[in-house]
PDB file of the backbone (N, CA, C, O) and the ligand in Angstrom, with CONECT records:
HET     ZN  A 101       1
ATOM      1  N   UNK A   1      -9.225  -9.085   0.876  1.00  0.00           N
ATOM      2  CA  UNK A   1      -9.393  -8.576   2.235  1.00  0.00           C
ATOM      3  C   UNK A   1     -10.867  -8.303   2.482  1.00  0.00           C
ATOM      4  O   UNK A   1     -11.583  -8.078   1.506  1.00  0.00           O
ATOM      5  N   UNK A   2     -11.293  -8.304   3.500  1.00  0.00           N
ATOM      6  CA  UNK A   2     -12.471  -8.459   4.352  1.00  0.00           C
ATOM      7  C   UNK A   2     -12.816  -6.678   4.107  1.00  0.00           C
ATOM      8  O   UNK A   2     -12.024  -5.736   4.098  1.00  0.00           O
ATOM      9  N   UNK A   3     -14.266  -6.699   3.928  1.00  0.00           N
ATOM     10  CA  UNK A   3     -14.362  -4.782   4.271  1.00  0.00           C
ATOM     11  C   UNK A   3     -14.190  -4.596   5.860  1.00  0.00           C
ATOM     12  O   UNK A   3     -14.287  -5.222   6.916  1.00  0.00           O
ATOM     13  N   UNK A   4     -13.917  -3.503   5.415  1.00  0.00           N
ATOM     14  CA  UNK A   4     -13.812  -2.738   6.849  1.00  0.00           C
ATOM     15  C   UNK A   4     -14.449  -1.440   6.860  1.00  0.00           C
ATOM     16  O   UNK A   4     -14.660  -0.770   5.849  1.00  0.00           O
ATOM     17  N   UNK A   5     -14.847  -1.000   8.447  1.00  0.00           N
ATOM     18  CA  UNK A   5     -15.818   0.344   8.066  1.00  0.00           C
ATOM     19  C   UNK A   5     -15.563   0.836   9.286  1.00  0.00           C
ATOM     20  O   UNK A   5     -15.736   0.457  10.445  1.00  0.00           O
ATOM     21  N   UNK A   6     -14.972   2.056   8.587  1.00  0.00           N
ATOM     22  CA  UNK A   6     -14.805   3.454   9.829  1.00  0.00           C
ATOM     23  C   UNK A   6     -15.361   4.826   9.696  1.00  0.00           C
ATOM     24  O   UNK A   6     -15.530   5.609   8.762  1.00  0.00           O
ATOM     25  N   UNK A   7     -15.547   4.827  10.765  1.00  0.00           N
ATOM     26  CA  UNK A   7     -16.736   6.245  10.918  1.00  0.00           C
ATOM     27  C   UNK A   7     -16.055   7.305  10.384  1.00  0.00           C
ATOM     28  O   UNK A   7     -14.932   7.326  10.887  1.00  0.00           O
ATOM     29  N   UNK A   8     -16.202   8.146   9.641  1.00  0.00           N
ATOM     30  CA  UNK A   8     -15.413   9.107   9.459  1.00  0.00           C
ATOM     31  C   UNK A   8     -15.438  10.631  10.646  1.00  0.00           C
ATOM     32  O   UNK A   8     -16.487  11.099  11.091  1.00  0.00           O
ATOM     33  N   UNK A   9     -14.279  11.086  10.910  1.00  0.00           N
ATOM     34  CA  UNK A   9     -14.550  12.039  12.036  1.00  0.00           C
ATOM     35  C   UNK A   9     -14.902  13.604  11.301  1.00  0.00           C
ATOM     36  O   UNK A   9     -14.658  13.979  10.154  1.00  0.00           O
ATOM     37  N   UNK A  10     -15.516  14.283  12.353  1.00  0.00           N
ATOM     38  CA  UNK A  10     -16.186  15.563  12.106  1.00  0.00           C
ATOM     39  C   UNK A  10     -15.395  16.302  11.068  1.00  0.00           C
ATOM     40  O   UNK A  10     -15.987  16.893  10.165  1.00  0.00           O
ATOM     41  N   UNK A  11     -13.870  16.296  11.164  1.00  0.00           N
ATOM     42  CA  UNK A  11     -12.920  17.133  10.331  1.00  0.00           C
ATOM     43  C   UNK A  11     -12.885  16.290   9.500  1.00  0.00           C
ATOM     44  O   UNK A  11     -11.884  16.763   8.963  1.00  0.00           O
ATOM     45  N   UNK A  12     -13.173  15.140   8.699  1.00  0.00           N
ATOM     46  CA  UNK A  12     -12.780  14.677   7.741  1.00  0.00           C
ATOM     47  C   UNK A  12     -11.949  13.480   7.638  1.00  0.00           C
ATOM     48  O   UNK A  12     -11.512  13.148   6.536  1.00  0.00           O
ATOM     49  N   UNK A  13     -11.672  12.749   8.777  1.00  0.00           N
ATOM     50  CA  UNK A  13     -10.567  12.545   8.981  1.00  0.00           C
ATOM     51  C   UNK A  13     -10.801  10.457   8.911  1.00  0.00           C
ATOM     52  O   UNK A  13     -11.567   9.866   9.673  1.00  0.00           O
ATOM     53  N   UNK A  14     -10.278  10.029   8.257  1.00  0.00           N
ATOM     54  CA  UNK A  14     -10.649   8.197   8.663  1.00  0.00           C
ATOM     55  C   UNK A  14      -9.273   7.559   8.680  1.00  0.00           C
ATOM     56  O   UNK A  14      -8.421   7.743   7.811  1.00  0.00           O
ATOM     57  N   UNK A  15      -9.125   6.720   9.850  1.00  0.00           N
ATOM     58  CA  UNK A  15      -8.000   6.052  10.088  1.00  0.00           C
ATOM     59  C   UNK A  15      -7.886   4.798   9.413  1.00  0.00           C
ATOM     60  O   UNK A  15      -8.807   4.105   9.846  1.00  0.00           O
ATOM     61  N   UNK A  16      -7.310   4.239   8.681  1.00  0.00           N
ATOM     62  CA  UNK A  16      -6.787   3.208   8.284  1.00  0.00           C
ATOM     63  C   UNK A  16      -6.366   2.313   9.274  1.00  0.00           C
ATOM     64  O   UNK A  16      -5.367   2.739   9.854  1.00  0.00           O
ATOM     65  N   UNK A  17      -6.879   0.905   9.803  1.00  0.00           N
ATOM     66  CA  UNK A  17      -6.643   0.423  10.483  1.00  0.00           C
ATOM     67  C   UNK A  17      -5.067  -0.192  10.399  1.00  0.00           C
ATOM     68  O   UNK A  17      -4.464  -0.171   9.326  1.00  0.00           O
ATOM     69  N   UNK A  18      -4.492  -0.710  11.560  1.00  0.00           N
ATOM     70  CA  UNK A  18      -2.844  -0.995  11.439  1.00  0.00           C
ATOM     71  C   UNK A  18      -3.026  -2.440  10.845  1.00  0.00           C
ATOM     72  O   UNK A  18      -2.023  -2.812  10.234  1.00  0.00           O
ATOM     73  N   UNK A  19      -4.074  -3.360  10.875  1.00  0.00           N
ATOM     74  CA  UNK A  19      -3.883  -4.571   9.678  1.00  0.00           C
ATOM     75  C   UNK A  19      -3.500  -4.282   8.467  1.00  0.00           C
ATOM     76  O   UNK A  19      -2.441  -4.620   7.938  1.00  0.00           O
ATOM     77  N   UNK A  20      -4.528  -3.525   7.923  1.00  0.00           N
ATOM     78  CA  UNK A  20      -4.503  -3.136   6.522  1.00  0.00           C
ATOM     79  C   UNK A  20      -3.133  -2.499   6.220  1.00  0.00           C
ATOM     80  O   UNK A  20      -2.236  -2.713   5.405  1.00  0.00           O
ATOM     81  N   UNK A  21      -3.379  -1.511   7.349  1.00  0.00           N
ATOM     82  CA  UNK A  21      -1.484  -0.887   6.740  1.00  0.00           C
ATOM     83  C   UNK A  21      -0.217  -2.007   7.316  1.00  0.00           C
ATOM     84  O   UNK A  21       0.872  -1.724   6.816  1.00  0.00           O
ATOM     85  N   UNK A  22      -0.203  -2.425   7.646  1.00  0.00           N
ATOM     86  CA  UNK A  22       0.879  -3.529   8.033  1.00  0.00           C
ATOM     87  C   UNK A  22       0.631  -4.468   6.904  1.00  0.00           C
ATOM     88  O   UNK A  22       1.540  -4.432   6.075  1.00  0.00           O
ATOM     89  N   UNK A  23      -0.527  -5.466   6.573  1.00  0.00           N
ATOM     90  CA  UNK A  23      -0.976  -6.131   5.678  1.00  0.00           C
ATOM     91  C   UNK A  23      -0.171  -5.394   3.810  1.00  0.00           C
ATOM     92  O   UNK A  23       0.494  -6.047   3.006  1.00  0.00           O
ATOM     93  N   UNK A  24      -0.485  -4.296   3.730  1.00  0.00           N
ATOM     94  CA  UNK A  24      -0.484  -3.786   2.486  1.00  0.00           C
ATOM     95  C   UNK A  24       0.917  -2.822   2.554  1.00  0.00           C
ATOM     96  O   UNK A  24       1.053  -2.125   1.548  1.00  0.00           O
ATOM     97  N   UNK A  25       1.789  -2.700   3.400  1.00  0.00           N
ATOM     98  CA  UNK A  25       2.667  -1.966   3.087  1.00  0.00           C
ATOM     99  C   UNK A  25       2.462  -0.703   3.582  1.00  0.00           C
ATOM    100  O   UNK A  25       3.495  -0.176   3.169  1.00  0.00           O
ATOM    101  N   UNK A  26       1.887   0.147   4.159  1.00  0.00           N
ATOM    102  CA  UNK A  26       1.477   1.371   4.030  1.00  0.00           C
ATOM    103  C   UNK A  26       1.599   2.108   5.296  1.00  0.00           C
ATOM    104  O   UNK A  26       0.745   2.237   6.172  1.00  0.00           O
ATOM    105  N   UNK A  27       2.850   2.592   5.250  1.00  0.00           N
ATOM    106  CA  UNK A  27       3.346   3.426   6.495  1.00  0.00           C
ATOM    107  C   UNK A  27       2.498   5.256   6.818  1.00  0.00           C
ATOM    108  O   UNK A  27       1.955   5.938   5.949  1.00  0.00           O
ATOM    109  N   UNK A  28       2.651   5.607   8.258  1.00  0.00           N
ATOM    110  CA  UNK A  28       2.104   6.440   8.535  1.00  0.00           C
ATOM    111  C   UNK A  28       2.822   7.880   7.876  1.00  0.00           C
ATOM    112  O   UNK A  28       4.013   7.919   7.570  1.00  0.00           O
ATOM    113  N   UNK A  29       2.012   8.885   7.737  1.00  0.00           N
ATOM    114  CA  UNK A  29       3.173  10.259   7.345  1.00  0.00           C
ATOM    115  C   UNK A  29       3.300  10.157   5.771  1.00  0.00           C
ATOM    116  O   UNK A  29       4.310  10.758   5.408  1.00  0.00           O
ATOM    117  N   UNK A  30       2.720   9.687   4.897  1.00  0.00           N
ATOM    118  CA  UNK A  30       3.064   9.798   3.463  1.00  0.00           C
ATOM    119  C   UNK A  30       1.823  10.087   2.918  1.00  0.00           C
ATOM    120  O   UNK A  30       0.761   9.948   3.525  1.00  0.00           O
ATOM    121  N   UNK A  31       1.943  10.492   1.768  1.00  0.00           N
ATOM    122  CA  UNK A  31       1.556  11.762   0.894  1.00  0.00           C
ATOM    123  C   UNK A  31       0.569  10.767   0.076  1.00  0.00           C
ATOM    124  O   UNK A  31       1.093   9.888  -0.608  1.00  0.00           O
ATOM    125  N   UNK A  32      -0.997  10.892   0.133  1.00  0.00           N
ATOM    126  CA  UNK A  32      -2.029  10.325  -1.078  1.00  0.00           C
ATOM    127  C   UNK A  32      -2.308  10.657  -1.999  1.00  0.00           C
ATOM    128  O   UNK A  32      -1.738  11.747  -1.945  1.00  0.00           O
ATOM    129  N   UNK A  33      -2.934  10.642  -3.282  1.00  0.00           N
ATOM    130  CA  UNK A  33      -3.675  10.914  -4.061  1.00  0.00           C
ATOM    131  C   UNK A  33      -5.335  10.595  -3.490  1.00  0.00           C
ATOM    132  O   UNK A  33      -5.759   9.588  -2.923  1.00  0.00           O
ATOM    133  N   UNK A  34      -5.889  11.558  -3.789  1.00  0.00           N
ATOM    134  CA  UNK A  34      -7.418  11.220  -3.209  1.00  0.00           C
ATOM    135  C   UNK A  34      -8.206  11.666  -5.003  1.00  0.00           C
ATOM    136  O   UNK A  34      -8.013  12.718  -5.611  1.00  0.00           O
ATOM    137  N   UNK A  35      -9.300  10.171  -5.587  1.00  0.00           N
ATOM    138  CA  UNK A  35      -9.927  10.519  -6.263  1.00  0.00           C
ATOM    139  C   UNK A  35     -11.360  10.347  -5.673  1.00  0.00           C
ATOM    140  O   UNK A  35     -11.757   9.707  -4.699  1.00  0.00           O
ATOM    141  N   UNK A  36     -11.947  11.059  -6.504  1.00  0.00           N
ATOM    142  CA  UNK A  36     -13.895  10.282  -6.094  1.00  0.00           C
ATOM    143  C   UNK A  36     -14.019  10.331  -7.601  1.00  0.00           C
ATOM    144  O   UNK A  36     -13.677  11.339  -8.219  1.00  0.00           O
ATOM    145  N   UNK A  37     -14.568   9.114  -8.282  1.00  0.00           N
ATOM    146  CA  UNK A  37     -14.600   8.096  -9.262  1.00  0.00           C
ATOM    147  C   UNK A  37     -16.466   8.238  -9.811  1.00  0.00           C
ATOM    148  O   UNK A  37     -17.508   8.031  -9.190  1.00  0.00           O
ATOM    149  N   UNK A  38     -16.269   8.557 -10.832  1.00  0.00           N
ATOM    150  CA  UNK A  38     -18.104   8.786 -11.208  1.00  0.00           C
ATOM    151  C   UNK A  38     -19.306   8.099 -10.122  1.00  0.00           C
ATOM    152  O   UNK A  38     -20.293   8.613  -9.595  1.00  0.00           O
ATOM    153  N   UNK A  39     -18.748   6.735 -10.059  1.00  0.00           N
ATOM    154  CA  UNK A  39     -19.887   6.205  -9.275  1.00  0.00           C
ATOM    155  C   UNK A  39     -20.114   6.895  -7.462  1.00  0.00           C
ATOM    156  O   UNK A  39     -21.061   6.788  -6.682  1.00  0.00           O
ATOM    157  N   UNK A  40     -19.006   7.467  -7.359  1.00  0.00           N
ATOM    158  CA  UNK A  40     -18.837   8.007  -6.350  1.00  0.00           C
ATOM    159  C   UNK A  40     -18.010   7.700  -5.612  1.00  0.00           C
ATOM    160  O   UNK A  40     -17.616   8.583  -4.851  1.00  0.00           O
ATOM    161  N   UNK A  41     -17.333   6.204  -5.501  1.00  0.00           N
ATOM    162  CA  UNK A  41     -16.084   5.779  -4.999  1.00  0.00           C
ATOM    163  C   UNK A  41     -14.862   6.731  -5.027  1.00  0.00           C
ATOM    164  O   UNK A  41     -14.379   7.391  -5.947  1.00  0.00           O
ATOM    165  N   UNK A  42     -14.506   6.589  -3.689  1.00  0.00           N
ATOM    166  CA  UNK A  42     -13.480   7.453  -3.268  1.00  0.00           C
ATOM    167  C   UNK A  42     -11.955   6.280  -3.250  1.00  0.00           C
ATOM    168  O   UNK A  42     -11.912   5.269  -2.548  1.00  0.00           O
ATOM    169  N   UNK A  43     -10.918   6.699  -4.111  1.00  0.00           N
ATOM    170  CA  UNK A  43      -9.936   6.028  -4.317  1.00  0.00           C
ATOM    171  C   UNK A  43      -9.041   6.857  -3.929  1.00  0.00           C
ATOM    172  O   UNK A  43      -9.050   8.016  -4.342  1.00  0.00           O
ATOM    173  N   UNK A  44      -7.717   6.208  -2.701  1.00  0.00           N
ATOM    174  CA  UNK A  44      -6.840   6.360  -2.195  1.00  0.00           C
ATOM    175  C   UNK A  44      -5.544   5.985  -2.894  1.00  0.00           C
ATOM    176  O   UNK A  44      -5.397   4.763  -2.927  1.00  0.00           O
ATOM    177  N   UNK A  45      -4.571   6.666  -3.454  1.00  0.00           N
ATOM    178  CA  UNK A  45      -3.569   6.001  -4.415  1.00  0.00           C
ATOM    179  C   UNK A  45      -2.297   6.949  -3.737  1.00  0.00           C
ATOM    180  O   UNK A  45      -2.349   8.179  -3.731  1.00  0.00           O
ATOM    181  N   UNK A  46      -0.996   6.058  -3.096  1.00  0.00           N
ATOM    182  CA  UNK A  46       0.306   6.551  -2.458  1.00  0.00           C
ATOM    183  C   UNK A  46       0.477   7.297  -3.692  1.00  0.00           C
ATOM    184  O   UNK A  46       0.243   6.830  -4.807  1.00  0.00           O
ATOM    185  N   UNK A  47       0.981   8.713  -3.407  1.00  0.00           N
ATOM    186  CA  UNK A  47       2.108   9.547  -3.656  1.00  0.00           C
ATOM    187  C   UNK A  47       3.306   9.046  -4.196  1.00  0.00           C
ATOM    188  O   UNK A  47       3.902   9.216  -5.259  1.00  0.00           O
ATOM    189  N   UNK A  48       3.528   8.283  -3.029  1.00  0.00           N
ATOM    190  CA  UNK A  48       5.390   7.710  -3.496  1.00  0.00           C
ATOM    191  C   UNK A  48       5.153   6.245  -2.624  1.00  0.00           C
ATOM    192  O   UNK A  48       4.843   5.880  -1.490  1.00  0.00           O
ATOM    193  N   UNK A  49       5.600   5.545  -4.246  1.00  0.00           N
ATOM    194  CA  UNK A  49       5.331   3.955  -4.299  1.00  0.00           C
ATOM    195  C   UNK A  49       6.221   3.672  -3.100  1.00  0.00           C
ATOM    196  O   UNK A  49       7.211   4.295  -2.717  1.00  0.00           O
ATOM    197  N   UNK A  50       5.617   2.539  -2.572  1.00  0.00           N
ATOM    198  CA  UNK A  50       6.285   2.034  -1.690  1.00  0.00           C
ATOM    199  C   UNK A  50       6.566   0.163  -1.964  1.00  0.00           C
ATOM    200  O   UNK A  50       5.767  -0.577  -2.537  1.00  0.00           O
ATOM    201  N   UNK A  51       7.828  -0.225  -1.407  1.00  0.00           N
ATOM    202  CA  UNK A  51       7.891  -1.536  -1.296  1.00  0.00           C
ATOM    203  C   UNK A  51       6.453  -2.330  -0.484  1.00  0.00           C
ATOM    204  O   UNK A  51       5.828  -1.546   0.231  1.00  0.00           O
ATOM    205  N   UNK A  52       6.122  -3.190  -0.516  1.00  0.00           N
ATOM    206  CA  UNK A  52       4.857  -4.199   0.257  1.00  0.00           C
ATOM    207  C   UNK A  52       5.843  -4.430   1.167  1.00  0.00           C
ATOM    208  O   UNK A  52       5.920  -4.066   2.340  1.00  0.00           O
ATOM    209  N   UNK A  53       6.717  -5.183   0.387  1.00  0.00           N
ATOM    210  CA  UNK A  53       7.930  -5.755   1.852  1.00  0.00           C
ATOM    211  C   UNK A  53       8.895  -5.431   2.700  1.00  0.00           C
ATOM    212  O   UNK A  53       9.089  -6.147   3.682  1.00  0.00           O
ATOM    213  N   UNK A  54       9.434  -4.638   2.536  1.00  0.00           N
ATOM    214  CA  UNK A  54      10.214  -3.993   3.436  1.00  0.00           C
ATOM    215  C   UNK A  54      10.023  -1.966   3.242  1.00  0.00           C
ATOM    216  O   UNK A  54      10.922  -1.301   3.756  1.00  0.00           O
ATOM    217  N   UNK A  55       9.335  -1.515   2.811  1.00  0.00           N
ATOM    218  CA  UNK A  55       9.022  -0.243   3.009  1.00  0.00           C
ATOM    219  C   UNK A  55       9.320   0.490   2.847  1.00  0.00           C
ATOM    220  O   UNK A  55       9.040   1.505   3.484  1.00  0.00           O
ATOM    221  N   UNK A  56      10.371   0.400   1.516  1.00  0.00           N
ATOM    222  CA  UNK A  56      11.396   1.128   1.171  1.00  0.00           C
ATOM    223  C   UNK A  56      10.423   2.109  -0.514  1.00  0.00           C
ATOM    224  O   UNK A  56       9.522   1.732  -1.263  1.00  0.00           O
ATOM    225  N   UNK A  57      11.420   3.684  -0.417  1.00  0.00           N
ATOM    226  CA  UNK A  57      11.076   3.886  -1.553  1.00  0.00           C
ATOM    227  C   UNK A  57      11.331   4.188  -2.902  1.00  0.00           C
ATOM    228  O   UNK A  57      10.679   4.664  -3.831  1.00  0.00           O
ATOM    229  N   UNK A  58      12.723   3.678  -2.697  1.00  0.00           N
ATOM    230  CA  UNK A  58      13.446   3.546  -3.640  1.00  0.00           C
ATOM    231  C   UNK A  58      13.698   2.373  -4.543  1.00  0.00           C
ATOM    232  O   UNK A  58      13.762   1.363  -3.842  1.00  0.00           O
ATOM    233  N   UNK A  59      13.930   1.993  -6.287  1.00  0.00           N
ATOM    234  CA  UNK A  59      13.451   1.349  -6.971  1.00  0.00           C
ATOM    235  C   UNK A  59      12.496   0.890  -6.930  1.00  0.00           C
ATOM    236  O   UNK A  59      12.676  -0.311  -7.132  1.00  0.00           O
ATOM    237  N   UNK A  60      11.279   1.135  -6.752  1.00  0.00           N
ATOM    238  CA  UNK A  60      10.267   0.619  -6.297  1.00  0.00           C
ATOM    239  C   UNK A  60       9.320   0.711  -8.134  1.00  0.00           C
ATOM    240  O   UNK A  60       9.135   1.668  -8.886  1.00  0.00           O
ATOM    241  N   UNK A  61       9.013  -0.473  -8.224  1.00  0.00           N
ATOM    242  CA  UNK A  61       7.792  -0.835  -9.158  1.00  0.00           C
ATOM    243  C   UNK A  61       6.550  -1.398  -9.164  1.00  0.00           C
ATOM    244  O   UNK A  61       6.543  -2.574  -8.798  1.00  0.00           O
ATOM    245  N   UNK A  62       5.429  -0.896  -9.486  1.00  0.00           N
ATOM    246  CA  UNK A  62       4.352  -1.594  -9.288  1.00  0.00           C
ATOM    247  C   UNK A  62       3.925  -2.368  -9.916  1.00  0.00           C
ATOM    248  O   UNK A  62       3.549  -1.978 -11.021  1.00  0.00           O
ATOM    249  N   UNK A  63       3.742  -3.850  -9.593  1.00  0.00           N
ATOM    250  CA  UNK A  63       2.861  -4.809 -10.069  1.00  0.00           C
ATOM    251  C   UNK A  63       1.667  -5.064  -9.293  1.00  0.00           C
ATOM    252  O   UNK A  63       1.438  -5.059  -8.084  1.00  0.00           O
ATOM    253  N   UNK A  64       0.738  -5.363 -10.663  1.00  0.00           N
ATOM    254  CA  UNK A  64      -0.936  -5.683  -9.335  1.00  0.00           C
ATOM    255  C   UNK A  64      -1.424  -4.512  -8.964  1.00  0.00           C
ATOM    256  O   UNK A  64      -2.576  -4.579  -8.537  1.00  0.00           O
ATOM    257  N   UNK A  65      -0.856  -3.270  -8.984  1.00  0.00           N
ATOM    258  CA  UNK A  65      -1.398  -2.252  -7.854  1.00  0.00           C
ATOM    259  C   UNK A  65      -0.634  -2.243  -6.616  1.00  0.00           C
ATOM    260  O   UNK A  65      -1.334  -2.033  -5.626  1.00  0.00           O
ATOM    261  N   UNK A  66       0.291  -2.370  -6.450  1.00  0.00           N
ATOM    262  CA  UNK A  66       1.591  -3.224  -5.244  1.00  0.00           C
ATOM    263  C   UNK A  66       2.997  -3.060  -5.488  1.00  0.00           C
ATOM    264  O   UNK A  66       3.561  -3.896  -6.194  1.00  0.00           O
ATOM    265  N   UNK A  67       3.676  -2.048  -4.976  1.00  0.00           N
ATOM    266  CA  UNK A  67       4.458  -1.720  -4.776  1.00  0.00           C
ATOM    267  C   UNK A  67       5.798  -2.781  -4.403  1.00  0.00           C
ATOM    268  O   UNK A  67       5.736  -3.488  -3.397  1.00  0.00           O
ATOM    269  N   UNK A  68       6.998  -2.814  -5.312  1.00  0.00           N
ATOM    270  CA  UNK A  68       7.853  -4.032  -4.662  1.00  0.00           C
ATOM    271  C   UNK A  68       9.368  -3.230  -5.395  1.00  0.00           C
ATOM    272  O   UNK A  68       9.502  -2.611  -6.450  1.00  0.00           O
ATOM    273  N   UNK A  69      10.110  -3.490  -4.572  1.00  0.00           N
ATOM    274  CA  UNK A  69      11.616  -2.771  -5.001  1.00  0.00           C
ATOM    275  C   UNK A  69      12.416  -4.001  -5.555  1.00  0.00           C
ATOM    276  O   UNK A  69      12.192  -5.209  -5.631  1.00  0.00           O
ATOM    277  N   UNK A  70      13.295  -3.291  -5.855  1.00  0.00           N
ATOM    278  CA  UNK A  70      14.428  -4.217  -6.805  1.00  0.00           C
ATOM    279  C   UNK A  70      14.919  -5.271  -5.950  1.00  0.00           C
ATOM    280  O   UNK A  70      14.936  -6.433  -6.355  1.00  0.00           O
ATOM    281  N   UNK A  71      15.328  -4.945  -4.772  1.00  0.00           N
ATOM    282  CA  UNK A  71      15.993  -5.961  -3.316  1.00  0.00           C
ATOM    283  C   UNK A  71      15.487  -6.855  -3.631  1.00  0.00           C
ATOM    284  O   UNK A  71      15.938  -7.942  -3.992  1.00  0.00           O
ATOM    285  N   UNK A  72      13.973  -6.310  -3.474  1.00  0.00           N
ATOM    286  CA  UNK A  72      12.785  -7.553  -2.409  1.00  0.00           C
ATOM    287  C   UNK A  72      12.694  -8.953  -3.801  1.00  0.00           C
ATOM    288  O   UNK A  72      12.910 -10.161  -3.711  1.00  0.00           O
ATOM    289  N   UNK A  73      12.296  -8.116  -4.957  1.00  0.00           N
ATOM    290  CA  UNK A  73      12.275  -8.747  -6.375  1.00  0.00           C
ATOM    291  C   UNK A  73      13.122  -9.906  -6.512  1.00  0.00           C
ATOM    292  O   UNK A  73      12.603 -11.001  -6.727  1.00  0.00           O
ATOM    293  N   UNK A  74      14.925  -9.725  -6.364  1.00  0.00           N
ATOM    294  CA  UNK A  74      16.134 -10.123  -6.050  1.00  0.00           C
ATOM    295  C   UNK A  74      15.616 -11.708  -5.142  1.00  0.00           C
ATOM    296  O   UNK A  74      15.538 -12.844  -5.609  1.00  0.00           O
ATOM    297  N   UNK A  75      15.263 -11.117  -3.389  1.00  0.00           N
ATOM    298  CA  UNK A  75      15.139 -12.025  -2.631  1.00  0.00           C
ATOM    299  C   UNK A  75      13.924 -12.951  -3.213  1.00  0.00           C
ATOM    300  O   UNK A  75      14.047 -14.153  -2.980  1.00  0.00           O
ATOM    301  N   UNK A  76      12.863 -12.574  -3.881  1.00  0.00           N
ATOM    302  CA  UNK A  76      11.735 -13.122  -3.962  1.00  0.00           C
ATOM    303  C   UNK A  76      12.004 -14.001  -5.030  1.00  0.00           C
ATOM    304  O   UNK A  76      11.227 -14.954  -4.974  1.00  0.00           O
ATOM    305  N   UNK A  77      12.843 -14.079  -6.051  1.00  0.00           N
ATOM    306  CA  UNK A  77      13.517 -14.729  -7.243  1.00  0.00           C
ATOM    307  C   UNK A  77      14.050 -15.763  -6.507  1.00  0.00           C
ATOM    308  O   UNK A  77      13.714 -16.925  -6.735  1.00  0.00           O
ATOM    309  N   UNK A  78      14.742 -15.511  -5.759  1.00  0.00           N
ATOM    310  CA  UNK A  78      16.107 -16.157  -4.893  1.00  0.00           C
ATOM    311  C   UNK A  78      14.983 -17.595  -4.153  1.00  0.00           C
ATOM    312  O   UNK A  78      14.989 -18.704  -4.688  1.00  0.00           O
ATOM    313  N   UNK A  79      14.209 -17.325  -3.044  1.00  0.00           N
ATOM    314  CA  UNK A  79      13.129 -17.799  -2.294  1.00  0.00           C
ATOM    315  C   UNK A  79      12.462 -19.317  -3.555  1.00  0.00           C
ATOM    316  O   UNK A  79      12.223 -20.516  -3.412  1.00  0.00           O
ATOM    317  N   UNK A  80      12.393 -18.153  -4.885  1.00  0.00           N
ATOM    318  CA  UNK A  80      11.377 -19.413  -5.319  1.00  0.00           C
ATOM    319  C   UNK A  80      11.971 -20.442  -6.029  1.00  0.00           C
ATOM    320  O   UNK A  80      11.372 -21.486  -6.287  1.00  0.00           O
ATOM    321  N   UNK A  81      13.773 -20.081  -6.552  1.00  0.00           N
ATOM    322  CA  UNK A  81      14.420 -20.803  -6.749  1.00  0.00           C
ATOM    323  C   UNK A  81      14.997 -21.727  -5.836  1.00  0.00           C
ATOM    324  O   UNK A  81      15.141 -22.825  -6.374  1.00  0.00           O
ATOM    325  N   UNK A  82      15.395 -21.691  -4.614  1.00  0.00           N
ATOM    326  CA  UNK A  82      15.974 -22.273  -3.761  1.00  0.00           C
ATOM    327  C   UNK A  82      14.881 -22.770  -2.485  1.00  0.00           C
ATOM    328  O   UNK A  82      15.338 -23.332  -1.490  1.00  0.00           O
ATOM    329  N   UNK A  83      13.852 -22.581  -2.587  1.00  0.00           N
ATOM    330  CA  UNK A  83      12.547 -22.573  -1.606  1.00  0.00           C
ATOM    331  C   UNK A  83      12.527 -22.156  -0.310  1.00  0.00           C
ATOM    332  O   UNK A  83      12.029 -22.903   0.532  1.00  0.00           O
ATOM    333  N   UNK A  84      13.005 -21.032   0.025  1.00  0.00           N
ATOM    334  CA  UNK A  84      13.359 -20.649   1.307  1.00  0.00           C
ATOM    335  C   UNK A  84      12.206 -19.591   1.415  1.00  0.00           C
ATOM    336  O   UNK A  84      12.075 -18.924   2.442  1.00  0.00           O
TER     337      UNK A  84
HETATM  338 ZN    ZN A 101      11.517  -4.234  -0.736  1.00  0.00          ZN2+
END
């Protein structure tokens, strides 16, 4: 993904644009982990894993850094066997 750069507001506050969260899974109203990382990088890590594909948060496992549930796993097996 392309950078992106948002101003941060007076209270603290930076919006995540709706690509990125549509793009990556990442619904509004849920709970972060916030680190800042020696070099100074500030890392954002969900609370509670979420599916990429359908948004669910239950069985949910991460591969990659990417959140994917048992369903989606199921359909995504299914897709590459049958090519749909
Ligand atoms: Zn899913």
């Amino acid at each position: 993904m392309a950078d992106v750069y948002k101003k941060m507001s007076k209270s603290g506050a930076i919006t995540i644009p709706k690509h990125v969260r549509t793009q990556y899974g990442i619904p509004g109203g849920d709970a972060y982990k916030i680190s800042v990382k020696d070099d100074g990088d500030i890392v954002l890590q969900p609370h509670t894993p979420r599916c990429i594909f359908c948004g669910t948060a239950e069985h949910v496992t991460i591969m990659n850094g990417r959140g994917i549930c048992a369903e989606c796993v199921v359909k995504a097996k299914e897709a590459l066997l049958h090519g749909e």
